[in-house]
N, C-alpha and C positions, 0 to 999 in steps of 0.2 A: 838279846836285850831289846824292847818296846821303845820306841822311841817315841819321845813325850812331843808331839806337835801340837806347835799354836795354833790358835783357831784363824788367824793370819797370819802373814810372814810381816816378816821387818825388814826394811832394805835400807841400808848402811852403805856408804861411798869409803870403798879401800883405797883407790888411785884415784887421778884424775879421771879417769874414763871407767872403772872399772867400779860397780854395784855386786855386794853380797846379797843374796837371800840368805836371812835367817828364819826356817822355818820351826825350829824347835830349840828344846832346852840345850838337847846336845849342840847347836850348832850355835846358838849364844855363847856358851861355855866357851866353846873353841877358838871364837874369834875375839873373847877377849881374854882370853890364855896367848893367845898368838900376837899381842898387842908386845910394841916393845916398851921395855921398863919407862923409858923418857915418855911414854903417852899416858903412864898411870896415876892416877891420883885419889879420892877418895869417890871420888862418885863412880871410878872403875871398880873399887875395891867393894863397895857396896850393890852394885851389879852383879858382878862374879859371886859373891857373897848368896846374893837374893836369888840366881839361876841355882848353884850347887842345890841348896834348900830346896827347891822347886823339884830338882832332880832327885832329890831325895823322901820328897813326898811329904814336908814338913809347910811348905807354901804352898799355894796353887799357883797352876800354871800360866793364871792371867796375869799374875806379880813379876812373874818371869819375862814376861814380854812387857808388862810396863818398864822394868829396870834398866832393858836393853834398849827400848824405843826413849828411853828418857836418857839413857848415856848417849845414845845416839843425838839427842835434840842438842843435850850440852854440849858436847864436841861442835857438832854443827855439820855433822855425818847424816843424819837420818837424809832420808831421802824419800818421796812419794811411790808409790810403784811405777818403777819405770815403763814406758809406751812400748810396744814392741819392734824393733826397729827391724826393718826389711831384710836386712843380715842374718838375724837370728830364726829369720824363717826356712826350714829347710824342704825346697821344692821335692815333688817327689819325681822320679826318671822317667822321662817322658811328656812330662807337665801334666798328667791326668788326660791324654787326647788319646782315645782308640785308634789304632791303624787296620785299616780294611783294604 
């Protein structure tokens, strides 16, 4: 299966510390399939609703990321892209210095 990517990602706050990348339809779908029931309401349903459709080639796929970046803004989950924090960098062995 082709997986339908946005022309950007969406970044959603799961935890306090912890940021989703959403880069595509499927991954929209999943995280608000993965939501629990006490978080849903209609602006989820119409989300989920507008991502399926998108997935299914009935919307496009710019509707798709507006749905979730706008479920996102309601919640109060969207989030900027995050900076890359020094942690997430992973050095490579050696540091890059020749030994002679």
């Amino acid at each position: 299966m082709i997986s339908k990517l946005f022309d950007r990602p969406v970044y959603l706050k799961e935890k306090k510390d912890l940021v989703r990348e959403v880069i595509s339809v499927e991954d929209a779908i999943d995280f608000l399939e993965e939501l629990p029931e006490r978080e849903r309401d209609v602006v989820h349903d119409a989300a989920l609703k507008t991502c399926y459709m998108a997935h299914d080639g009935l919307k496009p796929l710019r509707a798709a990321r507006d749905a979730i970046r706008a479920f996102g803004k309601k919640k109060g989950i969207l989030v900027k892209q995050p900076a890359v924090q020094p942690w997430m960098v992973k050095t490579p062995a050696g540091g890059g210095r020749v030994s002679l």
